[in-house]
C-alpha positions as CSV (number, residue, x, y, z in Angstrom):
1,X,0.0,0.0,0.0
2,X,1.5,3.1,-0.9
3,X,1.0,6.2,1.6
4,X,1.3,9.8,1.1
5,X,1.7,11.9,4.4
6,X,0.3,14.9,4.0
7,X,2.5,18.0,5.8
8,X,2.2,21.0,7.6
9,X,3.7,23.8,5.2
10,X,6.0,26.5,6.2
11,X,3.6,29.4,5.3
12,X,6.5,32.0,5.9
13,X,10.0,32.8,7.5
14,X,8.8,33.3,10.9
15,X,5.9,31.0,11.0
16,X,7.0,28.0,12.7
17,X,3.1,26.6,13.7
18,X,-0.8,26.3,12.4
19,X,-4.1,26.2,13.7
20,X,-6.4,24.0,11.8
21,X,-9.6,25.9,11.6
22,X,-11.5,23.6,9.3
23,X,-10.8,19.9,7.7
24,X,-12.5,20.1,4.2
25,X,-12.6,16.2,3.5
26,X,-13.6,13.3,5.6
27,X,-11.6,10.3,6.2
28,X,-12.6,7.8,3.1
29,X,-13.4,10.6,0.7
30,X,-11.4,10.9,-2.7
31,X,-9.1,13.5,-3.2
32,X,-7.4,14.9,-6.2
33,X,-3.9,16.4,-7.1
34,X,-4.0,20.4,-6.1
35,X,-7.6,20.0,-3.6
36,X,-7.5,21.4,-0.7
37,X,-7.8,18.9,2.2
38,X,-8.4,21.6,5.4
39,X,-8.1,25.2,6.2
40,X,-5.3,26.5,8.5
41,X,-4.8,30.2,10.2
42,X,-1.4,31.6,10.7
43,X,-1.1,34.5,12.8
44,X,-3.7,36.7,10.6
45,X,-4.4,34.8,7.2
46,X,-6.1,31.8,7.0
47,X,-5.1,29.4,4.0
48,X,-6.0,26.0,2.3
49,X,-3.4,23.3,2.3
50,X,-3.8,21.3,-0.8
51,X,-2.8,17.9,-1.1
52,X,0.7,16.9,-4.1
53,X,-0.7,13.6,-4.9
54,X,-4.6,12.2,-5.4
55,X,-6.0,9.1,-3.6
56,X,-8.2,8.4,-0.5
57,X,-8.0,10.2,2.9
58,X,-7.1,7.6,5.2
59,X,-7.0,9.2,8.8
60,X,-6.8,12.5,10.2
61,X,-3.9,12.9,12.9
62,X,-5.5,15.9,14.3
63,X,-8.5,17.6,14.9
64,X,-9.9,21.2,13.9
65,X,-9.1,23.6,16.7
66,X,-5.2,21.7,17.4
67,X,-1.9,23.6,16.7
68,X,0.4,22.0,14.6
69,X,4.2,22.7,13.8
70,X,5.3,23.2,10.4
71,X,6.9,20.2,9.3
72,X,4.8,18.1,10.6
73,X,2.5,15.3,9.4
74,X,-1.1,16.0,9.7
75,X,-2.5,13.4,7.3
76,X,-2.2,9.9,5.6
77,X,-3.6,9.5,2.3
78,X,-3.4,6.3,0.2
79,X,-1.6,7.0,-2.9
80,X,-3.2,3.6,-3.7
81,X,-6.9,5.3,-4.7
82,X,-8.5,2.3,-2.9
83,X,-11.2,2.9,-0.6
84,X,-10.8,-0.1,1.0
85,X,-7.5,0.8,2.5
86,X,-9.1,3.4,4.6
87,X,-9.9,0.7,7.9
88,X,-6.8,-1.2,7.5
89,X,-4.8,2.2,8.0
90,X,-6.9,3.4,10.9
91,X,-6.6,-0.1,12.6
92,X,-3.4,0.0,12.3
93,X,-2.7,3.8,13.7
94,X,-5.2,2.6,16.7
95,X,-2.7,-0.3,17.3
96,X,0.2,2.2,17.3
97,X,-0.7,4.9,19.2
98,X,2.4,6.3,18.9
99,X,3.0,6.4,16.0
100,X,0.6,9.2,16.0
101,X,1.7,12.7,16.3
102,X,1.0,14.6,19.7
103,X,-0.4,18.2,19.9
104,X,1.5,21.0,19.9
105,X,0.9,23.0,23.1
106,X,-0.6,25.9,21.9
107,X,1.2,29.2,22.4
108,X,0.9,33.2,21.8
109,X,2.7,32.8,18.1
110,X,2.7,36.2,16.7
111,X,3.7,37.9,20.7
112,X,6.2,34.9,21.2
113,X,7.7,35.6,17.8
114,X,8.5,39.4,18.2
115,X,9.6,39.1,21.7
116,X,12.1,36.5,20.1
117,X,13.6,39.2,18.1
118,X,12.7,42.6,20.2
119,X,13.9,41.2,24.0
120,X,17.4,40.5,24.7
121,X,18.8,37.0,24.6
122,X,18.1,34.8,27.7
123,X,20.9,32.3,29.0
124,X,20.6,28.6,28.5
125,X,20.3,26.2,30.6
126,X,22.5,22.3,31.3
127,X,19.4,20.7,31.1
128,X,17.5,19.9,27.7
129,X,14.7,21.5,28.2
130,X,13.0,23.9,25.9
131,X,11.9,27.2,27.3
132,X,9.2,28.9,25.0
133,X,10.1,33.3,24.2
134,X,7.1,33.6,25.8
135,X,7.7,31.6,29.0
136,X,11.5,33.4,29.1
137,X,9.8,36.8,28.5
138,X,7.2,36.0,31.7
139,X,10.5,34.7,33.6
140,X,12.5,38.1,33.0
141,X,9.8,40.3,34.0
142,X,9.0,38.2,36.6
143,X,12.5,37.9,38.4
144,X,12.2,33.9,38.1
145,X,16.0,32.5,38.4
146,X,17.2,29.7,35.7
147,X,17.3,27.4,38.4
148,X,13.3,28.5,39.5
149,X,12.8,27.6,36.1
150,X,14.2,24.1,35.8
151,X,11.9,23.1,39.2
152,X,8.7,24.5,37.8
153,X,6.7,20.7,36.8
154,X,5.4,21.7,33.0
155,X,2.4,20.2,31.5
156,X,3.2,20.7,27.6
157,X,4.1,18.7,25.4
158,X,7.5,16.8,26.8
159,X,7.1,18.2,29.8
160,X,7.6,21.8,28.7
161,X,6.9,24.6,30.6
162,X,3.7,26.5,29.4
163,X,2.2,30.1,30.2
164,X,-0.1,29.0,32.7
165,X,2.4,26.9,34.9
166,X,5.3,29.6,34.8
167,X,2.0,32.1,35.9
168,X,0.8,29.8,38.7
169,X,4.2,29.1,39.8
170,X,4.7,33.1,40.3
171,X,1.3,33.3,41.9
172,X,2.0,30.8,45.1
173,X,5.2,32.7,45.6
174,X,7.8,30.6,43.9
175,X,6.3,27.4,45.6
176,X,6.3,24.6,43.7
177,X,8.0,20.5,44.1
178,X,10.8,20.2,41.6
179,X,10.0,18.5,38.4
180,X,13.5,16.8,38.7
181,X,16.6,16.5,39.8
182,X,17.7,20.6,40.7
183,X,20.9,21.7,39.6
184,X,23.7,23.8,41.3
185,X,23.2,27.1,41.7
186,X,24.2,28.9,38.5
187,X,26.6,32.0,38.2
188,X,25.6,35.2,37.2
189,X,25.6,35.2,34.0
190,X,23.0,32.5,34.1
191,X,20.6,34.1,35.9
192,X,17.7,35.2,34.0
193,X,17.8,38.0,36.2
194,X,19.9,40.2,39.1
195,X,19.4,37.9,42.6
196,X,16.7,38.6,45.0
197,X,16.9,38.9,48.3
198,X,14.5,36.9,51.0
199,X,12.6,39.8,51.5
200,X,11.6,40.6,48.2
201,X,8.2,39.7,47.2
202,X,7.1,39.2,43.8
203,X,4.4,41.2,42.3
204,X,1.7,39.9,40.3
205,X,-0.3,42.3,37.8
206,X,-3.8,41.9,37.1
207,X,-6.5,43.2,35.3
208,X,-9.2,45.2,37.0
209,X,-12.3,43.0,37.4
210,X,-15.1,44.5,35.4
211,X,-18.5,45.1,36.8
212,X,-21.6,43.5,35.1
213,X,-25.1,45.9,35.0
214,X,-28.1,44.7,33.5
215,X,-28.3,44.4,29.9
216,X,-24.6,44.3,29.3
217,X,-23.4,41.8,26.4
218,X,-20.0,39.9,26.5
219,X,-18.7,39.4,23.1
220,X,-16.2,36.4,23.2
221,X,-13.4,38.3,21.1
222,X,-12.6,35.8,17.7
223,X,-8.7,34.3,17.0
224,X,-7.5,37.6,15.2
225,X,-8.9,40.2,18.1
226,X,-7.0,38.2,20.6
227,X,-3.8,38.0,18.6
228,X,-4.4,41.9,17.7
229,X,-4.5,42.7,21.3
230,X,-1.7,40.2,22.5
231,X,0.6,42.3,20.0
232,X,-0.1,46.0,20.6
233,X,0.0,45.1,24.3
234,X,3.4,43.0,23.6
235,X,4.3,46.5,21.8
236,X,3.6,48.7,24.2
237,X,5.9,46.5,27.0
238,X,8.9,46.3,24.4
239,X,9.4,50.0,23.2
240,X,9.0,53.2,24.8
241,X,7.4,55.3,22.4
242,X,7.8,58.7,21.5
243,X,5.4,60.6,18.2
244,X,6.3,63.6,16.7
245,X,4.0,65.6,14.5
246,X,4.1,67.6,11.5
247,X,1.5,69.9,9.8
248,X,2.0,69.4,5.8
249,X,0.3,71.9,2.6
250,X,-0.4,69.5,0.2
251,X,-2.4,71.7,-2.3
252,X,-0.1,70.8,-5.2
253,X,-0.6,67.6,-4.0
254,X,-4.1,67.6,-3.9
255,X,-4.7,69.7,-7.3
256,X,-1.9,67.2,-8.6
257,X,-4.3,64.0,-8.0
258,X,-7.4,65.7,-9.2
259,X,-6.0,66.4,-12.3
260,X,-4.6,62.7,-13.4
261,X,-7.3,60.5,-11.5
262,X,-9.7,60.2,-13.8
263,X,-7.1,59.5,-17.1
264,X,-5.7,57.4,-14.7
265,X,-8.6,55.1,-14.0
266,X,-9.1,54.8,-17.8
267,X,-5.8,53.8,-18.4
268,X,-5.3,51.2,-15.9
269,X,-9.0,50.1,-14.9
270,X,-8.2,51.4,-11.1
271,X,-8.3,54.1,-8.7
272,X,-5.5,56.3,-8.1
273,X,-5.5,57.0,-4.2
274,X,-3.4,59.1,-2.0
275,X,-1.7,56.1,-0.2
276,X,0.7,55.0,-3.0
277,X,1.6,58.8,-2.7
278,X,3.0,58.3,0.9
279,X,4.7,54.8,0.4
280,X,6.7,56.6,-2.0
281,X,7.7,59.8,0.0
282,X,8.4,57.3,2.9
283,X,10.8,54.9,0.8
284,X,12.6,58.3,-0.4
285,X,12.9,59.5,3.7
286,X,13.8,56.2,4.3
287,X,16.8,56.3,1.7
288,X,17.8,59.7,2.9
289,X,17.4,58.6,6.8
290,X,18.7,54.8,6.9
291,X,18.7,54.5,10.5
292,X,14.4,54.4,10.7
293,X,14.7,50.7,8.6
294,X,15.9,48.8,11.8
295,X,15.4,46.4,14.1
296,X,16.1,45.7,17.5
297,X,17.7,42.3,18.8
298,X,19.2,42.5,22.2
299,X,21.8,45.2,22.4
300,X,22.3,44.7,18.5
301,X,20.5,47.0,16.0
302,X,19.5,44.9,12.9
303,X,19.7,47.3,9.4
304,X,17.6,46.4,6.9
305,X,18.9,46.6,3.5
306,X,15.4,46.1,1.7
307,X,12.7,48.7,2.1
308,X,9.3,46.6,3.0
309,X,6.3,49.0,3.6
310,X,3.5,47.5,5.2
311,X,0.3,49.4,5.0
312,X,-2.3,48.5,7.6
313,X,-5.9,47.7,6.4
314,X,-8.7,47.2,7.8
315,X,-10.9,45.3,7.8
316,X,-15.1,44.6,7.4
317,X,-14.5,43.0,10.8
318,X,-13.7,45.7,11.9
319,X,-9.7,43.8,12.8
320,X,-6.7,45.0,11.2
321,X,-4.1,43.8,9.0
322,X,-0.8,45.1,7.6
323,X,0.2,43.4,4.3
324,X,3.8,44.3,2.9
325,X,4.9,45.4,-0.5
326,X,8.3,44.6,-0.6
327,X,10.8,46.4,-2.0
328,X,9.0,49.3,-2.0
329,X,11.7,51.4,-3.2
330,X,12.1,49.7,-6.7
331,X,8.3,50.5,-7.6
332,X,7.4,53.1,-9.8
333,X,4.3,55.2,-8.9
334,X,1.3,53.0,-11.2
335,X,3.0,50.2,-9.9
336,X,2.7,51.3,-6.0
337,X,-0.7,52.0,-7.1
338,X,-1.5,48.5,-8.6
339,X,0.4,46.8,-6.1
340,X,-1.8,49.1,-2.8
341,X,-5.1,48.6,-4.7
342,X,-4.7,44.4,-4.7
343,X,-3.1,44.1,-1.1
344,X,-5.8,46.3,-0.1
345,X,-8.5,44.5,-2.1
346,X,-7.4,40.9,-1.3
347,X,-7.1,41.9,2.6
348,X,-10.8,42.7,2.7
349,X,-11.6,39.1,0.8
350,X,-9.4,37.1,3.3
351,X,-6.9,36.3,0.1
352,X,-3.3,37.0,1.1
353,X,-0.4,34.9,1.3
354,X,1.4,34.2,4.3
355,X,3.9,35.8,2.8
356,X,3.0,38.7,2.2
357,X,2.1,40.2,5.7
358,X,5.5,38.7,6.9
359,X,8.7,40.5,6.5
360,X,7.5,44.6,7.2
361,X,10.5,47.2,7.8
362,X,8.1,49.9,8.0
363,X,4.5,50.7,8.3
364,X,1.6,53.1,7.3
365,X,-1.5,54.1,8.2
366,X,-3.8,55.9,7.0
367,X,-6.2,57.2,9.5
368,X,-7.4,59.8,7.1
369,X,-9.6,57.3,5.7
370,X,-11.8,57.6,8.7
371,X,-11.9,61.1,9.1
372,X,-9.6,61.5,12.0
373,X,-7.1,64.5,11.8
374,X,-4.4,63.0,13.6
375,X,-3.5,59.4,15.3
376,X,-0.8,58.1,17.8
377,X,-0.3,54.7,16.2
378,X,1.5,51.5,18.3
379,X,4.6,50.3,16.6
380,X,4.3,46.9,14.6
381,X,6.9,44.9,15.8
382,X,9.6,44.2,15.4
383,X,10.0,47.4,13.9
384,X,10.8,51.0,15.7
385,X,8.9,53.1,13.7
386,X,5.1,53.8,12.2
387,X,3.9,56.7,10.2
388,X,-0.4,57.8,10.6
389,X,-1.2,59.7,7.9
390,X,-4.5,62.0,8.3
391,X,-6.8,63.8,6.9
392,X,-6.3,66.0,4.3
393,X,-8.9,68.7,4.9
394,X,-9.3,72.7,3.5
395,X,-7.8,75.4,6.0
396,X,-7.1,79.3,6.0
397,X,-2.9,79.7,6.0
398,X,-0.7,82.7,5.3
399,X,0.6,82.1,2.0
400,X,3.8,84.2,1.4
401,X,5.0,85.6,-2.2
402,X,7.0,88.3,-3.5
403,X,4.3,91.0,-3.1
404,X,4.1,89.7,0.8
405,X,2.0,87.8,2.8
406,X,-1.7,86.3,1.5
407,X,-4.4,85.0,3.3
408,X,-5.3,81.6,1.5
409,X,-7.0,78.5,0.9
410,X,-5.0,75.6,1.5
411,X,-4.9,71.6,1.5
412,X,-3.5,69.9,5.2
413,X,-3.0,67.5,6.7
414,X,-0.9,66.1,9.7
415,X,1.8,63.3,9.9
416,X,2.0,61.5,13.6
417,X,5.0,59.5,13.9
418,X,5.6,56.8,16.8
419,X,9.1,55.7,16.8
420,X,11.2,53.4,19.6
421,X,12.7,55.8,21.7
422,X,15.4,53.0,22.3
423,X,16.9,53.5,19.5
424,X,15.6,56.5,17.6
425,X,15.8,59.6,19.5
426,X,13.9,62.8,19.1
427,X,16.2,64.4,16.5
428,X,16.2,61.2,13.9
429,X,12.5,60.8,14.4
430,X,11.8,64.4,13.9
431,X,14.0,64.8,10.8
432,X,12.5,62.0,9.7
433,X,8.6,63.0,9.4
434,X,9.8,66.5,8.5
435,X,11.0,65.0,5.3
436,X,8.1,62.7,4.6
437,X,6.4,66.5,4.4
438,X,8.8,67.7,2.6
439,X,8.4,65.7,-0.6
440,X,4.7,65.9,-0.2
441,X,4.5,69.9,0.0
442,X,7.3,70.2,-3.0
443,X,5.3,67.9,-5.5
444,X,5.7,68.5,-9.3
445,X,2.3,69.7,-10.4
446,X,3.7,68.6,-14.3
447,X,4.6,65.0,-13.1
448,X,3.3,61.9,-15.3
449,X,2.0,59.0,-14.0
């Protein structure tokens, strides 16, 4: 009998797990080369995974709901195209328990991941033992020594230490029975953090309880709300942020646009919005200020030699989402358009790629869209920097020519940007949004698009 196992893919460079949200066949049905066999989500986009090779679905190794690492296999199907290989296979998985794959303990991916890169690097321990970013992050803030660590009994997968037992263990006060053998008492270097006296106490943070009245309604938030809120509040911990704010005249801007939109959307079938506009004023500050494309790992500053803009969307959800276009930088201005228009388009119709909300330098946002003036937007991590662009709206100015000063009609709009005052200090960040406005106030009224 010949047996296909069907794998978890890697759905981008940082993804290293997968929910399964839905399994589209049963075991015994039929598939074919290319059909999809179940629905996965990955951080924010939820995808199909198709099977290479057609024949009969002969047992699920996990059910809708479990996380699974990439890698791993999640299906048998019989290359064979038999049916009645179906309850031979399952007996034989019954038999051999395990064979089958455990779960994967199910962990904050898209906050584990950042902290990974944004926190500094934690010190091993002697023992094998994996200790999750997450668990390491909790031990850190919680002044919980390696040694702590390696007594704390985890009920994971392996043994490993999840979020709930390194939580309860803080909770009783560091009281817990050893999960094995202790080890010596390590040096200072491999303390997760400075010793404690016996007087210190830990503290514990909670959230304030909430008070029911009558005819309030609890709304269970959905996968992507919690992972939305698991990441701004991971954000907010990592970097200390700063915004600065800039008023800009876009009148040639704005007369600029009204004047090639509608030749525009003849042309090329689409819309021409202001978006595109600031990716490309952002790619050229970028250029001019290289030191706003970085990341932070430890005490090393990662520079990023590609400029990837992501552009956060939202979405009829009312979530949000921040697909990339990478290599912003190389794009012309009808292609930034093209490229904004089907990101933006495919985010609202659940269609992106994995990839393609992975891999972000910078981000945008436009919170114009909504009417709002001004924003203070939270960082994306792992980046260090975030630009809100808002509304552009009509406004009385002193105009100044060579016959003197004018009282005018004029196009504004305000530029809020958040950076990681870590790394990026007032003066970069400043400079920075100052020349974003720049190349938006001194636009060619005679450019072609």
């Amino acid at each position: 009998m010949s047996e296909y196992k069907l794998i978890m893919p890697k759905m981008g460079e940082s993804i290293a797990e997968a929910t399964i949200i839905t399994w589209l066949k049963n075991e015994g049905d039929s598939i074919d080369v290319d059909e999809a066999v179940l629905e996965i989500a990955t951080d924010k986009v939820d995808s199909e995974v198709p099977s290479m090779e057609a024949g009969i679905l002969v047992k699920k190794l996990y059910n809708e709901g479990d996380v699974v690492a990439v890698g791993e296999a999640i299906a048998i199907i019989s290359a064979s195209g038999s049916a009645a290989v179906v309850e031979s296979v399952s007996a034989e998985v019954q038999k051999t328990p395990e064979t089958a794959i455990p779960a994967v303990a199910a962990i904050e991916n898209s906050v584990a991941q950042a902290q990974e890169v944004a926190a500094p690097a934690l010190s091993t321990s002697d023992a094998n033992r994996f200790y999750s970013p997450l668990v390491m992050n909790i031990a850190r803030t919680e002044e919980v020594s390696m040694q702590q660590l390696e007594t704390i009994p985890g009920t994971g997968q392996d043994g490993r230490v999840t979020k709930r037992d390194i939580l309860a263990f803080v909770k009783s006060g560091g009281n817990s029975a050893p999960a094995f053998n202790t080890t010596p008492e390590p040096s200072s270097r491999e303390r997760v953090s400075p010793p404690k006296t016996e007087e210190t106490k830990t503290v514990t943070r909670s959230a304030p309880a909430v008070t029911l009245n009558q005819g309030d309604e609890i709304i269970e938030m959905d996968r992507m709300r919690k992972l939305i809120a698991d990441h701004m509040v991971m954000s907010k911990h990592t970097s200390p942020h700063v915004t600065s704010f800039v008023e800009a005249d876009v009148t040639n801007l704005v007369n600029w646009r009204n004047k090639i939109k509608g030749g525009f959307k003849e042309r090329e079938g689409e819309n021409f919005t202001f978006t595109p506009i600031f990716i490309e004023a952002i790619t050229k500050a970028i250029k001019d200020f290289p030191m706003i494309n970085i990341s932070v790992s430890g005490n090393n500053i990662i520079k990023h030699k590609n400029i990837n803009v992501g552009m956060a969307a939202a979405l009829p959800s009312g979530n949000l989402i921040v697909p990339v276009i990478k290599n912003a930088d190389f794009m012309n201005l009808t292609g930034l358009a093209k490229t904004v228009n089907d990101l933006a388009n495919r985010a609202r119709n659940n269609k992106l790629k994995p990839d393609e909300i992975q891999g972000g330098t910078y981000t945008v946002t436009n919170v114009g869209t909504f009417g709002n003036i001004l924003g203070t937007p939270i960082i994306n991590q792992p980046q260090v920097a975030i630009m809100a662009m808002g509304a552009i709206v009509k406004k009385p100015a002193v105009i100044e020519t060579e016959h003197g000063d004018l009282i005018g009609i004029r196009h504004k709009m305000f530029l809020s940007h958040s950076y990681d005052h870590r790394v990026v200090d007032g003066a970069l960040g400043g400079m920075f949004v100052r020349r974003v406005a720049d190349y938006l106030e001194q636009w060619d009224e005679n450019r072609e698009v």
